[in-house]
C-alpha positions in Angstrom: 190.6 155.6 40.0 194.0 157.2 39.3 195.6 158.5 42.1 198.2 161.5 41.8 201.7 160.3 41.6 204.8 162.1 42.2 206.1 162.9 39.0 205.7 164.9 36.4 204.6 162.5 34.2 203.1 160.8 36.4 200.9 164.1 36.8 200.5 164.3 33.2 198.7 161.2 33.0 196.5 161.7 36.0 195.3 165.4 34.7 195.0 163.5 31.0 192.1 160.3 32.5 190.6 163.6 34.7 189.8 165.2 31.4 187.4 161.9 30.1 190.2 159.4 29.7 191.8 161.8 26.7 193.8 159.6 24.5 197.6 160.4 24.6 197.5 161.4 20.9 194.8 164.0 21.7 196.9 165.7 24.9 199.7 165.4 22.1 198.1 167.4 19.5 196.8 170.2 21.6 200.2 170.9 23.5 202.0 170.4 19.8 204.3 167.6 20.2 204.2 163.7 19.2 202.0 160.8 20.7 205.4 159.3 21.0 206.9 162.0 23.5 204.0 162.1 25.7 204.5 158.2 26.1 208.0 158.5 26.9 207.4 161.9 29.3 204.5 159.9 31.3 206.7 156.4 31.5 209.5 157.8 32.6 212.0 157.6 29.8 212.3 161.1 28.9 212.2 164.5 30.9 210.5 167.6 30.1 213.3 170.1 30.0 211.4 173.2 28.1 208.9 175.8 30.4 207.2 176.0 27.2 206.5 172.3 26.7 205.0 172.9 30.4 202.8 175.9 29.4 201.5 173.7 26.2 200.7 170.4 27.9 199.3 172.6 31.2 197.0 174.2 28.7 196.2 171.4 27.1 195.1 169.5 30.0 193.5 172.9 31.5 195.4 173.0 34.7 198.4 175.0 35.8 202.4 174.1 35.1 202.3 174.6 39.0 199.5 171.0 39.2 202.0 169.1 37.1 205.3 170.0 39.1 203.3 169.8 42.4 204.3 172.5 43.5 202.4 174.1 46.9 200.5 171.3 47.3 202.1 168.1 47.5 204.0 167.1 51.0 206.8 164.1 51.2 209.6 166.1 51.5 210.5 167.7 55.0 212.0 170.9 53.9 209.2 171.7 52.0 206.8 170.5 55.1 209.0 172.4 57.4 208.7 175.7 55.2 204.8 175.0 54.6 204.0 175.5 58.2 205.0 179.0 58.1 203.4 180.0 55.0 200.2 181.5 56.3 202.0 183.6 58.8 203.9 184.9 56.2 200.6 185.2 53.8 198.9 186.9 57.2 201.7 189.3 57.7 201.7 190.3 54.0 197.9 191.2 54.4 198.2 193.1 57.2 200.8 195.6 55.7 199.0 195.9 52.5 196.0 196.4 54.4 198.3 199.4 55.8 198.5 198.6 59.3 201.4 199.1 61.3 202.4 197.5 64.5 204.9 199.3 67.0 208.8 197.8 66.5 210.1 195.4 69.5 213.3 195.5 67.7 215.9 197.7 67.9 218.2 199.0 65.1 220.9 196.7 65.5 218.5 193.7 66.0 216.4 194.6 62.9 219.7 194.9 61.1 221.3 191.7 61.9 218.0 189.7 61.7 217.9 191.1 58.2 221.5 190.1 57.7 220.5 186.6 58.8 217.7 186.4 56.4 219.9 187.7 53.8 223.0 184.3 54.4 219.8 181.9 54.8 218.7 183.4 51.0 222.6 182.9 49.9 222.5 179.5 51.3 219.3 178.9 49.8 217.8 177.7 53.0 214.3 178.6 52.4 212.3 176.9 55.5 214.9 178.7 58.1 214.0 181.7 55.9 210.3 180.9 56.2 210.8 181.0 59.9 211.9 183.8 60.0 209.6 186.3 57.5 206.2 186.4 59.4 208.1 188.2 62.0 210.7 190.5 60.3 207.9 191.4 57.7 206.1 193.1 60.0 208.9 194.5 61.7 210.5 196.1 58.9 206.9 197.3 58.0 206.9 199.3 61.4 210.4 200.7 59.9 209.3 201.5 56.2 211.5 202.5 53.5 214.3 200.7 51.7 214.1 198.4 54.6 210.8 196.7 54.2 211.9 196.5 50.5 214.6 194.4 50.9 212.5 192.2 53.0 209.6 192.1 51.1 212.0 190.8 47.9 213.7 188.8 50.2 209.9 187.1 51.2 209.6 187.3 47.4 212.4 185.1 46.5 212.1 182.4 49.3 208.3 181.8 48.4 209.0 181.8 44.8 211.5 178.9 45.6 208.8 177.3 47.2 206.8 176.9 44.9 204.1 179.3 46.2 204.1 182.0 43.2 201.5 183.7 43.6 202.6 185.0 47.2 205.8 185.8 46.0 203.7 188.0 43.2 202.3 189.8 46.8 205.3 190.0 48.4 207.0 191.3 45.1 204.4 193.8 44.6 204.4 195.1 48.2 208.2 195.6 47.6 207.4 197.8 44.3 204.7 199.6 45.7 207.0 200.9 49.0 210.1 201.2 46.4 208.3 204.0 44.6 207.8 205.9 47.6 211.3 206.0 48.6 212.3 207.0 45.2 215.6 204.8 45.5 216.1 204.0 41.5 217.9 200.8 42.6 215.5 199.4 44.9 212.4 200.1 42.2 215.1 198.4 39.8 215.0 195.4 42.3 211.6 195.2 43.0 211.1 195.0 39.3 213.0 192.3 38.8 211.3 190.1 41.7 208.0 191.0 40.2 208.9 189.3 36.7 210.7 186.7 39.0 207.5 185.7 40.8 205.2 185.6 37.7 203.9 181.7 37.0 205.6 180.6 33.6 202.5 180.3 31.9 203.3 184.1 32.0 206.2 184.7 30.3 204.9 187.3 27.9 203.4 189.1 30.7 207.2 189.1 32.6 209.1 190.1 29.6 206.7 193.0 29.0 207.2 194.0 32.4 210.7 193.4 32.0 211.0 196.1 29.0 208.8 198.7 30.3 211.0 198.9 33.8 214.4 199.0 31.3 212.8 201.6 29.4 211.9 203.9 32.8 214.8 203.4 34.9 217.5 203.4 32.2 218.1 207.3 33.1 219.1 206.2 36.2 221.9 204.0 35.1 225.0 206.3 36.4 224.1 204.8 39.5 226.1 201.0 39.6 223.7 199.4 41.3 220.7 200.5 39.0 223.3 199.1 36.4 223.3 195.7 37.8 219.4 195.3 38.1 218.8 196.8 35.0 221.1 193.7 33.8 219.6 190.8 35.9 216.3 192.5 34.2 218.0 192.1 30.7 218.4 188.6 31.6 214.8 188.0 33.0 213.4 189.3 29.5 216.2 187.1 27.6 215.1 183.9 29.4 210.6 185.0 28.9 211.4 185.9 25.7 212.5 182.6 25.0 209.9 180.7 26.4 207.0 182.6 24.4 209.0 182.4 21.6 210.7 186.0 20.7 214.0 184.3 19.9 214.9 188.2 18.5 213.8 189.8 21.3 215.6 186.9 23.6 219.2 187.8 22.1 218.7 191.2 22.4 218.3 191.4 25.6 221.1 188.6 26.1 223.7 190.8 24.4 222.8 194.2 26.1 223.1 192.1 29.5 226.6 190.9 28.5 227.8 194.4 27.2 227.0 195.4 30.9 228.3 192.5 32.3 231.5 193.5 30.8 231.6 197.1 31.5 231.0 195.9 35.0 232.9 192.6 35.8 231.6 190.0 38.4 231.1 191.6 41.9 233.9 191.5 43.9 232.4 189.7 46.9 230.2 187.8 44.3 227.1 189.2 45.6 227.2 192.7 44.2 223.9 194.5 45.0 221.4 192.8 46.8 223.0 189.6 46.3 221.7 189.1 42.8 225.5 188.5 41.4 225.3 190.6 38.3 228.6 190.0 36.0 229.8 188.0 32.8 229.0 184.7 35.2 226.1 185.0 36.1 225.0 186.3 32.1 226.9 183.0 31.1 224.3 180.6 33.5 221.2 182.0 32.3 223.0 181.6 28.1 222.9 178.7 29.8 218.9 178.4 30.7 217.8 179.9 27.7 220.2 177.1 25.3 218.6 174.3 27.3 215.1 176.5 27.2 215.8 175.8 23.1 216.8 172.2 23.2 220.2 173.0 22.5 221.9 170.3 24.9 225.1 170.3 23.1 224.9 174.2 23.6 224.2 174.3 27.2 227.9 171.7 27.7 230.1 173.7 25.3 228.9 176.9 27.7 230.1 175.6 30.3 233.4 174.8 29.6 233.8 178.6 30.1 231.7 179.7 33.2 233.0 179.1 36.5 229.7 179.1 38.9 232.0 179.1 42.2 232.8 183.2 41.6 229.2 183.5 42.7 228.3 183.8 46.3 224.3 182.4 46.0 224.3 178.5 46.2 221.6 178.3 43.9 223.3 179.5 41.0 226.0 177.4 41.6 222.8 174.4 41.4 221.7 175.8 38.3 224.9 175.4 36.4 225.4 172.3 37.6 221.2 171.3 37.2 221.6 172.7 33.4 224.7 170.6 32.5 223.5 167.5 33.9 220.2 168.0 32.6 222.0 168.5 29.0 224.5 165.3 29.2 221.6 163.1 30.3 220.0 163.8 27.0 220.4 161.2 24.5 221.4 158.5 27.5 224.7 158.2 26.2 226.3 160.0 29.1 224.6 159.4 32.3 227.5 158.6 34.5 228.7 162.3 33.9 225.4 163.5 34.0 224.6 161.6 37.6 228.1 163.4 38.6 226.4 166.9 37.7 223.4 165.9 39.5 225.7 164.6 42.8 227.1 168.3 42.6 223.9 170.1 42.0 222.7 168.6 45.1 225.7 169.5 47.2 225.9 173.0 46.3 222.5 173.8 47.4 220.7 170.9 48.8 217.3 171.9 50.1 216.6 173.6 46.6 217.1 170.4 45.2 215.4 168.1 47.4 212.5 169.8 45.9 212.8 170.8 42.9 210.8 168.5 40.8 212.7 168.9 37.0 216.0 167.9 39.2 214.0 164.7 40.8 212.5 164.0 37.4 215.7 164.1 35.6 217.5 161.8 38.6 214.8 159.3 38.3 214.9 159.3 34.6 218.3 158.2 34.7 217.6 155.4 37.6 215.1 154.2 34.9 217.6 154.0 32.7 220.1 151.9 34.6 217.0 149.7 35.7 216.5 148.8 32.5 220.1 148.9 31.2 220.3 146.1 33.9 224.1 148.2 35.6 223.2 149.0 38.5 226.7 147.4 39.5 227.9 150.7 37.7 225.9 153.1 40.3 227.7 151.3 43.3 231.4 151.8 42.0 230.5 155.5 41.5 228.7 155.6 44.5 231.6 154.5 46.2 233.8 157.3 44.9 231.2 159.7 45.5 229.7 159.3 48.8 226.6 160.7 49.4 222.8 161.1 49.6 222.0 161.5 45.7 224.2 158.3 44.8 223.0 156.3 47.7 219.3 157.7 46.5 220.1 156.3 42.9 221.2 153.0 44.5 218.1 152.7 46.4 215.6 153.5 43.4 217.5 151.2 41.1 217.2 148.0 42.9 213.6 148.7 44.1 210.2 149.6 42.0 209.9 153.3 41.5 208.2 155.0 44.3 206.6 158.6 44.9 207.7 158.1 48.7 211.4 157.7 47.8 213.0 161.4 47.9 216.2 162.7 48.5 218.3 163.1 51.6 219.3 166.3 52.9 
């Protein structure tokens, strides 16, 4: 028996002797890449660092990219343990408002505001479980208030699920924020609830998001004197860039790239580097997803010339800081030839948003891909010296799985 380990390769192979011991070769030629890369992806030597690579070996092993990552179902870590116990509150909560019930407010004004502030830093900080706390409560809260208000909670519930890992909640709670957006007739907030409905789609859905994607550019693009329509209509540019890409409309993809960054420029990065509703629309935040979509490609020597010239710290959300940081380490640890930078990456990946990372499994994937590496490169001497100039939980992590067998129970600190 084959029990389910905690990588992504490891998953691969379990779904592969599920499906009547199918032969590395066969999963290979189904999902349309080499016997040879499956090997590597399922020992540990290489990472998968395409969504579309996900799609193909998800299909070919009939199972979702969501099985292989592990995502919603697999404990260990205790943010994501922490966030999971509040997750059917939030799912009840979302029921009962689409159900169209509404309970009386116990909240005043000023308390509804501020919790919603509260919820609002814990997104920027990308603390999830304290945002998971909070949602089963203000969702119905804001529900009793209506309006632009239960919007912006009902994306914010959208984004923290998504992060998650639990998709296809986030698709509720981003289609309970669209629904109440149209009735309020505020271009911006139907802009944003938009953009957390392509957000929240699973990948194996890209076609489906970029779709979406156009048809809301196409409807709300007469709205565009207003700034803030301006901005989501550009973080929707992006979110049809980056789909595009992963079905395959490399045309399509740097389209919508370049109308993105011809708005981006018009509008500069937000001053506070949140701009409207925190999604940090500006030439930065165009140049980290040019990043996304050159490592979507395979184009690792792309993704590091990029980002010599974005600066991620003019953003206020910590998890767009993690993604340039996740992208370039992701890119100098291809190859093997420069790990010690690319462990560096990882160290600041973790630090500017560590929860997200703790559980995230590509970032765990690609950390214990380069532990492997150093096992078998016999230097792990090399680890402790830049341990010892770094400091903290992802180095001492590294120390630990390179002096010990691999293990689905080691994870990172936080």
């Amino acid at each position: 028996m084959v029990t389910k380990p905690g990588t992504i390769g490891g998953r691969i192979r379990y779904w592969r002797m599920r499906r009547g011991g199918m032969t590395q070769a066969v999963l290979a030629g189904l999902a349309g890449v080499t016997q040879s890369y499956v090997s590597q992806v399922e020992s540990g030597r290489k990472t998968i660092d395409r969504r579309s690579t996900l799609v193909a070996l998800a299909a070919a092993l009939q199972v979702t990219v969501a099985d292989l990552l592990g995502q919603g179902t697999e404990s260990g870590d205790p943010a994501r343990e922490s966030a999971a116990e509040c997750v059917p509150a939030i799912w009840s909560a979302l029921i009962e408002i689409e159900d169209g019930e509404r309970r009386p407010s116990t909240y005043t004004t000023e308390r509804l505001a501020a919790e919603i502030a509260r919820a609002e830093q814990l997104r920027t900080s990308s603390n999830y479980p304290a945002m998971a706390r909070l949602l089963p409560g203000l969702l119905l809260e804001a529900a009793a208030v209506g309006g632009t208000v239960l919007v912006q909670v009902a994306y914010q519930a959208a984004t923290c699920l998504r992060n998650l890992g639990y998709r296809h909640l986030a698709l509720n709670a981003a289609r309970l924020a669209g629904a109440v957006a149209e009735n309020t007739e505020d271009p911006a907030w139907i802009a944003a609830s938009r953009f957390a409905y392509a957000q929240s789609l699973p990948i194996e859905s890209a076609s489906v998001a970029a779709r979406a994607a156009d048809r809301s550019l196409i409807e709300l693009q007469a709205d565009a004197a207003d700034e803030r329509v301006r901005q989501m209509l550009g973080q929707l540019h992006l979110s049809a860039a980056l789909t595009s890409t992963v079905s395959g409309r490399l045309d399509v993809a740097r389209d919508h790239l370049a109308e993105a960054a011809r708005e981006a420029a018009t509008l500069g990065d937000p001053v506070d580097g949140a701009g409207f509703n925190g999604c940090g629309f500006g030439p930065t935040n165009v140049g980290l997803w040019e990043m996304s979509i050159a490592a979507e490609l395979g184009e690792s020597g792309r993704v590091i010339e990029l980002s010599r010239t974005v600066r991620p710290q003019v953003l206020a959300a910590s998890i767009r800081q993690q993604s340039y940081w996740l992208d370039l380490g992701r890119a100098l640890a291809d190859g093997g030839r420069r790990d010690a930078e690319a462990l560096v990456a990882f160290v600041q990946a973790e630090r500017a948003a560590p929860i997200p990372f703790a559980i995230n499994p590509l970032a765990r994937d690609a950390v214990v891909t380069l532990a492997q590496r150093a096992q078998r490169r016999a230097i792990p001497d090399d680890l402790r010296l830049l341990a010892g100039r770094i400091g903290i939980n992802l180095a001492a992590y590294l120390l630990v799985i390179t002096t010990s067998p691999i293990s689905p129970t080691v994870r990172f600190g936080t």
